[in-house]
Biopython code that builds the backbone (N, CA, C, O; Angstrom):
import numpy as np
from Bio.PDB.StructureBuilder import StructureBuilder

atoms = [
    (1, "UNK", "N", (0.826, -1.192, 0.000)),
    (1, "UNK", "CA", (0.000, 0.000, 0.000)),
    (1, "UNK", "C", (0.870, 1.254, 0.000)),
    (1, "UNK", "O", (0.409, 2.293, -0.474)),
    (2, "UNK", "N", (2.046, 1.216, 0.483)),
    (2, "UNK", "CA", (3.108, 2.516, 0.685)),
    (2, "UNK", "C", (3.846, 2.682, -0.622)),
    (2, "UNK", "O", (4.135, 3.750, -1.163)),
    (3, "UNK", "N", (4.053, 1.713, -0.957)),
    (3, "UNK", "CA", (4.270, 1.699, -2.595)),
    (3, "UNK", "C", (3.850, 1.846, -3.551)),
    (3, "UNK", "O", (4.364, 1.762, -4.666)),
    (4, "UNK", "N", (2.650, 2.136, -3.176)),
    (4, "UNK", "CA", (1.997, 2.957, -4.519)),
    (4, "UNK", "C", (1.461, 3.419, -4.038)),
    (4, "UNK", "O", (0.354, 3.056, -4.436)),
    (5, "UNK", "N", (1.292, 4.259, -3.152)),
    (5, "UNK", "CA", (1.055, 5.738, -2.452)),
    (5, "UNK", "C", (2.268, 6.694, -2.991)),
    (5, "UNK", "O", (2.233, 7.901, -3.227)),
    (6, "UNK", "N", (3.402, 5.730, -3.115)),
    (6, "UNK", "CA", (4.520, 6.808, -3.089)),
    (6, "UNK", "C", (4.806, 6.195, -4.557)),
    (6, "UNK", "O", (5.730, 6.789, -5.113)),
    (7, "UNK", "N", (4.407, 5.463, -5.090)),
    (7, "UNK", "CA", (4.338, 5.715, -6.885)),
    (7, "UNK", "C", (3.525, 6.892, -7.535)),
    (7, "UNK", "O", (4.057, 7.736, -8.256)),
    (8, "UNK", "N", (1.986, 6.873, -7.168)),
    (8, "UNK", "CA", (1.419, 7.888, -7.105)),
    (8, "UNK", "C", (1.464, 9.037, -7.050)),
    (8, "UNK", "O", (0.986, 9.806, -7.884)),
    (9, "UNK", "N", (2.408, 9.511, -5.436)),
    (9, "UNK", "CA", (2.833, 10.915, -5.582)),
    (9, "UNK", "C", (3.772, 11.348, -6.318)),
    (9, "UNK", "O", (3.687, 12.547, -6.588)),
    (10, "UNK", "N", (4.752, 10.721, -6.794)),
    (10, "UNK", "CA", (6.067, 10.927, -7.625)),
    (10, "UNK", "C", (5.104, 10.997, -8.882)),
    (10, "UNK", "O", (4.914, 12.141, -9.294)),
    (11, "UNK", "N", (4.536, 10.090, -9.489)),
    (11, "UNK", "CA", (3.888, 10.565, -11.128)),
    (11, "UNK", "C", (3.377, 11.801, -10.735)),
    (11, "UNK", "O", (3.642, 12.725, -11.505)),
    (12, "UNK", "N", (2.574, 12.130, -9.533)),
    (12, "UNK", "CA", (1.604, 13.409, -10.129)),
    (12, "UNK", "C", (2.649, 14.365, -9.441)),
    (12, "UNK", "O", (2.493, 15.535, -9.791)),
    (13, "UNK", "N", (3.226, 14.247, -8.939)),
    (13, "UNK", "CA", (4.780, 15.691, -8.743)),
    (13, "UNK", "C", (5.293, 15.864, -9.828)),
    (13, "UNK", "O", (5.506, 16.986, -10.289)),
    (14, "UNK", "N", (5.723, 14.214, -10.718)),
    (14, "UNK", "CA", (6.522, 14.637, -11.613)),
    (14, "UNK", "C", (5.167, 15.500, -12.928)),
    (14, "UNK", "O", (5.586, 16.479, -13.545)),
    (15, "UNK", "N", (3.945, 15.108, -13.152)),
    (15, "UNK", "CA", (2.992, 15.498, -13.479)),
    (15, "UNK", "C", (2.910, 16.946, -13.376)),
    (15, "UNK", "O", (2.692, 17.570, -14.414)),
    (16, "UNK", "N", (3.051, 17.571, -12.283)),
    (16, "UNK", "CA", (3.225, 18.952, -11.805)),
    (16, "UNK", "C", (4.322, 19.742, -12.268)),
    (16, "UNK", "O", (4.152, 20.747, -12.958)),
    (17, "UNK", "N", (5.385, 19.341, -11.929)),
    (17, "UNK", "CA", (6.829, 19.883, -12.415)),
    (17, "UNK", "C", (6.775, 19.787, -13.935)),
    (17, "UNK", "O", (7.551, 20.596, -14.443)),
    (18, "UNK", "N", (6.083, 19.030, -14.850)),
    (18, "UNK", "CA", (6.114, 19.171, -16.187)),
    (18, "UNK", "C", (5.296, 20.320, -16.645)),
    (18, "UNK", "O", (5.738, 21.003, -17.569)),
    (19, "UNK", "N", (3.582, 20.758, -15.834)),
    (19, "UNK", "CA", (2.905, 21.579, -16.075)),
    (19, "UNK", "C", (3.233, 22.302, -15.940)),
    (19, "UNK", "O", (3.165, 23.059, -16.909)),
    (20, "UNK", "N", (3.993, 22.922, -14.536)),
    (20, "UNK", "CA", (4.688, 24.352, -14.410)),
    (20, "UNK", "C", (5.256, 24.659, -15.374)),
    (20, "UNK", "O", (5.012, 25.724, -15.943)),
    (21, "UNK", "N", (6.636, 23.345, -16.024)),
    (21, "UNK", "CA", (7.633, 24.115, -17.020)),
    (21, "UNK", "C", (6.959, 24.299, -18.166)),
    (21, "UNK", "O", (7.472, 25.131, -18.914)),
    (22, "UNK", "N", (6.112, 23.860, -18.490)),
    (22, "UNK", "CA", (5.135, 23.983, -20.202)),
    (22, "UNK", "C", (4.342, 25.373, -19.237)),
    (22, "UNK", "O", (5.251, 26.198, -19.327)),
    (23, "UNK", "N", (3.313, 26.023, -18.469)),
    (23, "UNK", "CA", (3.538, 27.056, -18.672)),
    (23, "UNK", "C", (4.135, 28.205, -18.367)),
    (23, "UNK", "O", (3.758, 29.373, -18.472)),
    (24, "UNK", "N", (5.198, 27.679, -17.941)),
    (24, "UNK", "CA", (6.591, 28.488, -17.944)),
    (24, "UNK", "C", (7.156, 28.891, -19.596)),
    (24, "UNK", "O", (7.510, 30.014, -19.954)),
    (25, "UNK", "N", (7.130, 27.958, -20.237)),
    (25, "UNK", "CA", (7.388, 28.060, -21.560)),
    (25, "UNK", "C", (6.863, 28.521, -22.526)),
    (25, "UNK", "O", (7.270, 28.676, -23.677)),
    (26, "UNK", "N", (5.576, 28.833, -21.857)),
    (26, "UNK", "CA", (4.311, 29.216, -22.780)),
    (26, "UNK", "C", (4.188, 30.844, -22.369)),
    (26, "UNK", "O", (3.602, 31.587, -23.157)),
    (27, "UNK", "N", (4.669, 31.308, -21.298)),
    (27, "UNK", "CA", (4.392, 32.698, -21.122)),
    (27, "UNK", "C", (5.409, 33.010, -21.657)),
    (27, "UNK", "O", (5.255, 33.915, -22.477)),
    (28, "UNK", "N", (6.970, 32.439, -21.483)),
    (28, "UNK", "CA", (8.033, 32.723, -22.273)),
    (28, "UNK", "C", (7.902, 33.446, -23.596)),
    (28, "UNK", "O", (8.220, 34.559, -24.014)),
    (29, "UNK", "N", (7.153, 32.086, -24.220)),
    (29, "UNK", "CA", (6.904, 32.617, -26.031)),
    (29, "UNK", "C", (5.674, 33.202, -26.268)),
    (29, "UNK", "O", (5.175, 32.951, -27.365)),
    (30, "UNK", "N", (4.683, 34.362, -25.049)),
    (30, "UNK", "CA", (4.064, 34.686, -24.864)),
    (30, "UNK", "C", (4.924, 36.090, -24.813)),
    (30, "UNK", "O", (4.775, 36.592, -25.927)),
    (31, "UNK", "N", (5.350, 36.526, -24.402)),
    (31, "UNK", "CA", (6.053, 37.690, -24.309)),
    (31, "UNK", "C", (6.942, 37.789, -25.290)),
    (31, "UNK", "O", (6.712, 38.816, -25.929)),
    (32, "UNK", "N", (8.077, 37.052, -25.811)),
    (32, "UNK", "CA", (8.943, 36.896, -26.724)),
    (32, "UNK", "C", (7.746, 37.521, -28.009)),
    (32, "UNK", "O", (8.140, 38.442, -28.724)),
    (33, "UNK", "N", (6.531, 37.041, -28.187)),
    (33, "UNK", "CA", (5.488, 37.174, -29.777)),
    (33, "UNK", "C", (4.981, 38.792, -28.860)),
    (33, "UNK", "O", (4.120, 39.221, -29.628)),
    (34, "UNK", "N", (5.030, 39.299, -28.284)),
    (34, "UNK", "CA", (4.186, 40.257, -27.623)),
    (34, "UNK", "C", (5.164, 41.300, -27.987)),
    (34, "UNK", "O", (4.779, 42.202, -28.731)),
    (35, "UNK", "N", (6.866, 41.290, -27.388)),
    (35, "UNK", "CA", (7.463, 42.287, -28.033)),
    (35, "UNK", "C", (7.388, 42.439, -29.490)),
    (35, "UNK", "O", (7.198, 43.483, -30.115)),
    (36, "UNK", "N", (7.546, 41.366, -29.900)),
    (36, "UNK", "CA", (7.466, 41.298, -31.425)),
    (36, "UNK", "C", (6.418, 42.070, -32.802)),
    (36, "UNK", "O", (6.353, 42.803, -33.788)),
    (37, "UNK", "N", (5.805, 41.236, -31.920)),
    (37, "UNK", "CA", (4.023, 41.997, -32.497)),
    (37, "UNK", "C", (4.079, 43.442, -32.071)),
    (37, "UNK", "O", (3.212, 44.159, -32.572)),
    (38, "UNK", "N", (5.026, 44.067, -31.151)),
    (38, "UNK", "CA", (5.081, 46.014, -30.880)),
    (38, "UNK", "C", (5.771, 46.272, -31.084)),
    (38, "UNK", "O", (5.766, 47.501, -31.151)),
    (39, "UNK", "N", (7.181, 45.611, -31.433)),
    (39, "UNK", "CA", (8.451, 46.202, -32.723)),
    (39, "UNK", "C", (7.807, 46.485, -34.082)),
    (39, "UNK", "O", (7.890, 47.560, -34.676)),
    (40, "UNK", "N", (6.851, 44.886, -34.706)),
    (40, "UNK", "CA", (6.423, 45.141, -36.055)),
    (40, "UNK", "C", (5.276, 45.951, -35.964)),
    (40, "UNK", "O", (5.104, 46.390, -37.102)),
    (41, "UNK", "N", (4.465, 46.350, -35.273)),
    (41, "UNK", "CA", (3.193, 47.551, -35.751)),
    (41, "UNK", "C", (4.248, 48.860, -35.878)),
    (41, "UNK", "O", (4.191, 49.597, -36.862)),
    (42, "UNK", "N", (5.025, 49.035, -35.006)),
    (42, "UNK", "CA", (6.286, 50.364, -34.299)),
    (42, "UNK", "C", (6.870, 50.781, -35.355)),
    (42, "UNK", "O", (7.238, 51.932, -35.588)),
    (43, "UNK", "N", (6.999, 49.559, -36.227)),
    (43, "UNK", "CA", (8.219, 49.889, -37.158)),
    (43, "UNK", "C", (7.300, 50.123, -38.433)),
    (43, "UNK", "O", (7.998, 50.592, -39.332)),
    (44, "UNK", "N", (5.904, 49.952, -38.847)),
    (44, "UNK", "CA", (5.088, 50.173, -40.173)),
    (44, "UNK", "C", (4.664, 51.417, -39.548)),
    (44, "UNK", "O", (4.639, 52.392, -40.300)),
    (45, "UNK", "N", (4.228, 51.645, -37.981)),
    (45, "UNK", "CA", (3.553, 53.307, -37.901)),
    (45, "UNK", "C", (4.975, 54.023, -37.472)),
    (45, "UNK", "O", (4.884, 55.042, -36.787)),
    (46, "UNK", "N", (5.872, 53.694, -37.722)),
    (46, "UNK", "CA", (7.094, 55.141, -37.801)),
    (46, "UNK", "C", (7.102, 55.406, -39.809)),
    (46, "UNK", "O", (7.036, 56.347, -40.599)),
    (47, "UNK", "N", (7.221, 53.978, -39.841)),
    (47, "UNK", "CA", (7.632, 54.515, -41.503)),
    (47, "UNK", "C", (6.274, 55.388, -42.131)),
    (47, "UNK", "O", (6.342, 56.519, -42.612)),
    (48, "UNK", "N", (5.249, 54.701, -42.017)),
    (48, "UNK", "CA", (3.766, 55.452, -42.808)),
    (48, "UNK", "C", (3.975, 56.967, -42.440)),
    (48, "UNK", "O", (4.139, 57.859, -43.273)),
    (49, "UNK", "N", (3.940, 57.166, -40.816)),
    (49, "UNK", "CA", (3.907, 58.446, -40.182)),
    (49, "UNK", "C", (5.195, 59.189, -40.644)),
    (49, "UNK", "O", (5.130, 60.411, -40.782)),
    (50, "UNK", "N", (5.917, 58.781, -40.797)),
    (50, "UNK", "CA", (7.527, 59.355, -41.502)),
    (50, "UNK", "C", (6.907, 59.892, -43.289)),
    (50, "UNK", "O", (6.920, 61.002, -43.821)),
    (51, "UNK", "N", (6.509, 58.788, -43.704)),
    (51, "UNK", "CA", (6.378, 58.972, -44.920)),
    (51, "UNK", "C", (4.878, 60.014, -45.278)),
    (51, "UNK", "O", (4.878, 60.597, -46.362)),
    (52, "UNK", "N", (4.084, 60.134, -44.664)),
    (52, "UNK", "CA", (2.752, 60.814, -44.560)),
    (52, "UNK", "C", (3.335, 62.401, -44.498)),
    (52, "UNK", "O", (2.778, 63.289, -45.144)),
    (53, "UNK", "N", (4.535, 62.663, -43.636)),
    (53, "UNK", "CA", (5.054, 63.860, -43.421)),
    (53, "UNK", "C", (6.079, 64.719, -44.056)),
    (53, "UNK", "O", (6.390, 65.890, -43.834)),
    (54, "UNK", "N", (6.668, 63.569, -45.170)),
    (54, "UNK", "CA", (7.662, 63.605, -45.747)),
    (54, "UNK", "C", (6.824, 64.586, -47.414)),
    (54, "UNK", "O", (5.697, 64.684, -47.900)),
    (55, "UNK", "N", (7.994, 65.021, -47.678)),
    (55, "UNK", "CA", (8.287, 66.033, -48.907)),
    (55, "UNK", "C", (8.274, 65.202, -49.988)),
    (55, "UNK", "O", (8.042, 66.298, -50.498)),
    (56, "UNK", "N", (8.287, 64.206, -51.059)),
    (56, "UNK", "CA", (9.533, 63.896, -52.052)),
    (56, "UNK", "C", (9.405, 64.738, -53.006)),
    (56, "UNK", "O", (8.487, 65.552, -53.115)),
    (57, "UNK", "N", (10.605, 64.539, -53.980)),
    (57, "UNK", "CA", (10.916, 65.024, -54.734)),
    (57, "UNK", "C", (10.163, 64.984, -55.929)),
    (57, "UNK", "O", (9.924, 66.045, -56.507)),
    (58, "UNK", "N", (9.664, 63.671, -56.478)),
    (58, "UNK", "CA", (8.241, 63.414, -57.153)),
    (58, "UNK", "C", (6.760, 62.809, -56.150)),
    (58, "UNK", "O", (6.763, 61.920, -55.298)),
    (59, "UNK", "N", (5.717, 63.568, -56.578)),
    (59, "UNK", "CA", (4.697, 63.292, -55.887)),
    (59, "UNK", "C", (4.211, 61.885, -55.765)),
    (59, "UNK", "O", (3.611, 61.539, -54.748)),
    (60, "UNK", "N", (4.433, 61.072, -56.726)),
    (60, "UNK", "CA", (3.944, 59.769, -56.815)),
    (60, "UNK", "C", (4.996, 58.667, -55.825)),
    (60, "UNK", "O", (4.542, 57.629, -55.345)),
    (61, "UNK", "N", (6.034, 58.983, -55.690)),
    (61, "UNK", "CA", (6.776, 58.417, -54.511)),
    (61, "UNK", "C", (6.430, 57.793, -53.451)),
    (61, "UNK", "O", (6.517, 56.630, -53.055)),
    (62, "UNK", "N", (5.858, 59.148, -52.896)),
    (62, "UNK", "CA", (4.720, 58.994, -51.609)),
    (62, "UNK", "C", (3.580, 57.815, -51.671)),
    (62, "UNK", "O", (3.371, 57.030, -50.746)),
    (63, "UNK", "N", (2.948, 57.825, -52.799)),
    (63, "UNK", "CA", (1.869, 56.692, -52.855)),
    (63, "UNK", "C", (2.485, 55.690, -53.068)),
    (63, "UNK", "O", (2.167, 54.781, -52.301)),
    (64, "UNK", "N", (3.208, 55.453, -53.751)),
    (64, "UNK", "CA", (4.404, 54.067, -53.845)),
    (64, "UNK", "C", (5.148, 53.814, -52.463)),
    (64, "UNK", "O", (5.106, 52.620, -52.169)),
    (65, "UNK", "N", (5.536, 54.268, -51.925)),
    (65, "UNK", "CA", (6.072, 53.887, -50.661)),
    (65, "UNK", "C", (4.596, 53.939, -49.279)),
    (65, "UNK", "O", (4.637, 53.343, -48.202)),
    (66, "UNK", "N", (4.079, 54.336, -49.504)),
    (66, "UNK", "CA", (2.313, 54.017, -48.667)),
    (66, "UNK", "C", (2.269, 52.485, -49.127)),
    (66, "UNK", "O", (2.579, 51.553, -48.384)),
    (67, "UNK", "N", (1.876, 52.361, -50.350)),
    (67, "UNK", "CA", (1.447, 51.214, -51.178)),
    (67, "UNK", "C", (2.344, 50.213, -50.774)),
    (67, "UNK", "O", (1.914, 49.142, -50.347)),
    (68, "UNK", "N", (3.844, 50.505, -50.883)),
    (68, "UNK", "CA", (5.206, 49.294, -50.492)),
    (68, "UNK", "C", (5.041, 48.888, -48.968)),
    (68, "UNK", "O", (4.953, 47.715, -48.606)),
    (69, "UNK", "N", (5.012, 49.867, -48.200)),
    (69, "UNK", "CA", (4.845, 49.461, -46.925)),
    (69, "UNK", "C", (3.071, 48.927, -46.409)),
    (69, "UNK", "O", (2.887, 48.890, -45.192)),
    (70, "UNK", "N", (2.533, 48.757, -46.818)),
    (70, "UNK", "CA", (1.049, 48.433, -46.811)),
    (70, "UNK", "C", (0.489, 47.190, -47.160)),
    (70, "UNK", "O", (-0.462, 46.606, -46.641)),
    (71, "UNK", "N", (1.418, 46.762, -48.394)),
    (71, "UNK", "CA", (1.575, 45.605, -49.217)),
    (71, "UNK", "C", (2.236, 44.543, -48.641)),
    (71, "UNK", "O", (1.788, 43.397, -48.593)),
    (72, "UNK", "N", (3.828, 45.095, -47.985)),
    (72, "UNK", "CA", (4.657, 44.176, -47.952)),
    (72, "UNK", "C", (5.268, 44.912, -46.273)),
    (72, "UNK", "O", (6.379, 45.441, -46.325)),
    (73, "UNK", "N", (4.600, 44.913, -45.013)),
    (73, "UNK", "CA", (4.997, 45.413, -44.220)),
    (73, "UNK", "C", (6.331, 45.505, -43.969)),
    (73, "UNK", "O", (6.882, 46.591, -43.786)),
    (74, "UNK", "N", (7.142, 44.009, -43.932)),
    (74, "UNK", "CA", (8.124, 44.375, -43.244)),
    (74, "UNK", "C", (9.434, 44.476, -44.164)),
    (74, "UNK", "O", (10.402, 45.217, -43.993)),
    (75, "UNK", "N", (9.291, 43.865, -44.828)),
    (75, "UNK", "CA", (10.326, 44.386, -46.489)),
    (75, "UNK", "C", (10.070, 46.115, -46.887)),
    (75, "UNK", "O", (11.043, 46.860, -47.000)),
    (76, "UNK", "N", (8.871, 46.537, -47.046)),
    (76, "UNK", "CA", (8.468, 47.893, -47.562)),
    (76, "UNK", "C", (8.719, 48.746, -46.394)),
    (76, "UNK", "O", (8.557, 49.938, -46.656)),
    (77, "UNK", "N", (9.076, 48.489, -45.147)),
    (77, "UNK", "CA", (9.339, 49.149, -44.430)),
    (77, "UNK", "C", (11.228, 49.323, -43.981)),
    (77, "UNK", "O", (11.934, 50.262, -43.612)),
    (78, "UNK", "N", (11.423, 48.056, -44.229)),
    (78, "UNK", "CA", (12.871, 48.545, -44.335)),
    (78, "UNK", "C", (13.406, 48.916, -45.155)),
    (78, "UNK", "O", (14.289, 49.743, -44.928)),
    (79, "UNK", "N", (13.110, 48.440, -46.680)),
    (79, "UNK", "CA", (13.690, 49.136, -48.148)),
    (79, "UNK", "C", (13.527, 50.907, -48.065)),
    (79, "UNK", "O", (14.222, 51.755, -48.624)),
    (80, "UNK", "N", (12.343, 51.088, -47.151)),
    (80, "UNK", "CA", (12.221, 52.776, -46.819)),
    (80, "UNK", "C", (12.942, 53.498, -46.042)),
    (80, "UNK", "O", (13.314, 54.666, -46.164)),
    (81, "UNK", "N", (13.188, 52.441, -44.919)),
    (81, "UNK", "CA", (14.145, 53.195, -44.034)),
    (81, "UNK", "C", (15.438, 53.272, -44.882)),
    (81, "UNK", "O", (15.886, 54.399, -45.093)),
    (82, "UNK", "N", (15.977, 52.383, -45.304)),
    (82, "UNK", "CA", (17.540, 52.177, -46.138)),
    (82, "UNK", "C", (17.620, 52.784, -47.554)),
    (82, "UNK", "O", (18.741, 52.959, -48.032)),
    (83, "UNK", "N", (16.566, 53.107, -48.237)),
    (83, "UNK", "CA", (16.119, 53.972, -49.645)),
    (83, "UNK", "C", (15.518, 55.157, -48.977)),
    (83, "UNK", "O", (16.259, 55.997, -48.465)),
    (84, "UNK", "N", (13.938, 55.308, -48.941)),
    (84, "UNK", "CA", (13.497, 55.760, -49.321)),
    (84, "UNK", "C", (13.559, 57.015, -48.369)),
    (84, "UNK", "O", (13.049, 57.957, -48.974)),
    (85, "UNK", "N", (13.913, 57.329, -47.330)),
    (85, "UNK", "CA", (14.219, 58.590, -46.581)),
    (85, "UNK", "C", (15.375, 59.362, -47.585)),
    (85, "UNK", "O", (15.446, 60.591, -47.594)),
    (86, "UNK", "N", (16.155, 58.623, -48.317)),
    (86, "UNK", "CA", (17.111, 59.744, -48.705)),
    (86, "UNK", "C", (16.715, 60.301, -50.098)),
    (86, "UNK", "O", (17.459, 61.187, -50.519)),
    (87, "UNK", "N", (15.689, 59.941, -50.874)),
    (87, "UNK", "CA", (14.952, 60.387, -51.612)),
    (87, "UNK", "C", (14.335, 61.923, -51.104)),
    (87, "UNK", "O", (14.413, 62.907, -51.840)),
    (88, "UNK", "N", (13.733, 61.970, -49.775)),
    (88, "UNK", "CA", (12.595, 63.308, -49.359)),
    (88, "UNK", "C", (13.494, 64.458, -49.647)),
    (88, "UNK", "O", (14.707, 64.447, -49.852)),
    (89, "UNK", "N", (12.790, 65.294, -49.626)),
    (89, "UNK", "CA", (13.167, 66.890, -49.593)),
    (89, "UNK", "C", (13.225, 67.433, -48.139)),
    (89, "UNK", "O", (14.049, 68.270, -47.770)),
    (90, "UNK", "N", (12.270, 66.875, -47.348)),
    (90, "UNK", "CA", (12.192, 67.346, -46.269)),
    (90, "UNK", "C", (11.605, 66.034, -44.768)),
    (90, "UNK", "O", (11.496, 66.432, -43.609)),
]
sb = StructureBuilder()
sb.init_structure("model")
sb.init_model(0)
sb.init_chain("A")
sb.init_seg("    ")
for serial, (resi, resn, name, xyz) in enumerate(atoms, 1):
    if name == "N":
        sb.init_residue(resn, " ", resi, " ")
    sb.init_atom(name, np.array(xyz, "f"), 0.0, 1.0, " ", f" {name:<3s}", serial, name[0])
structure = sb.get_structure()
């Protein structure tokens, strides 16, 4: 009877110690997707808001780089930061 009382408690401890670390692991990549998901909105509303305020040099620019970053968030947003700022006038 003591022997599987104390089989018992060891499965459901070890039972326990597995649940904690799964959601231990789960808030982990809960926060890890949380910064993530507020770098990538951060980084399409700096460029739009950058680009909404911006000058260029030809008018149609502007709608092409709206359109690039809109289309293709996170490509159209860095090809802008690394291009398309040195295009503006202002």
């Amino acid at each position: 009877m003591l022997h599987v009382d104390l089989l018992d408690s060891l499965s459901l401890n070890m039972l326990l110690s597995n649940t904690i670390l799964a959601q231990t692991t789960s808030n982990t990549w809960m926060y890890i997707f949380l910064v993530l998901g507020i770098l990538y909105f951060g980084l399409i509303l700096f460029c739009l808001m950058d680009v909404l305020k911006a000058t260029f040099k030809d008018p149609i620019q502007k709608f092409i780089w709206i359109a690039l970053i809109l289309f293709f968030p996170v490509l159209g947003s860095i090809v802008y930061l690394y291009m398309g700022r040195k295009n503006k006038i202002s």
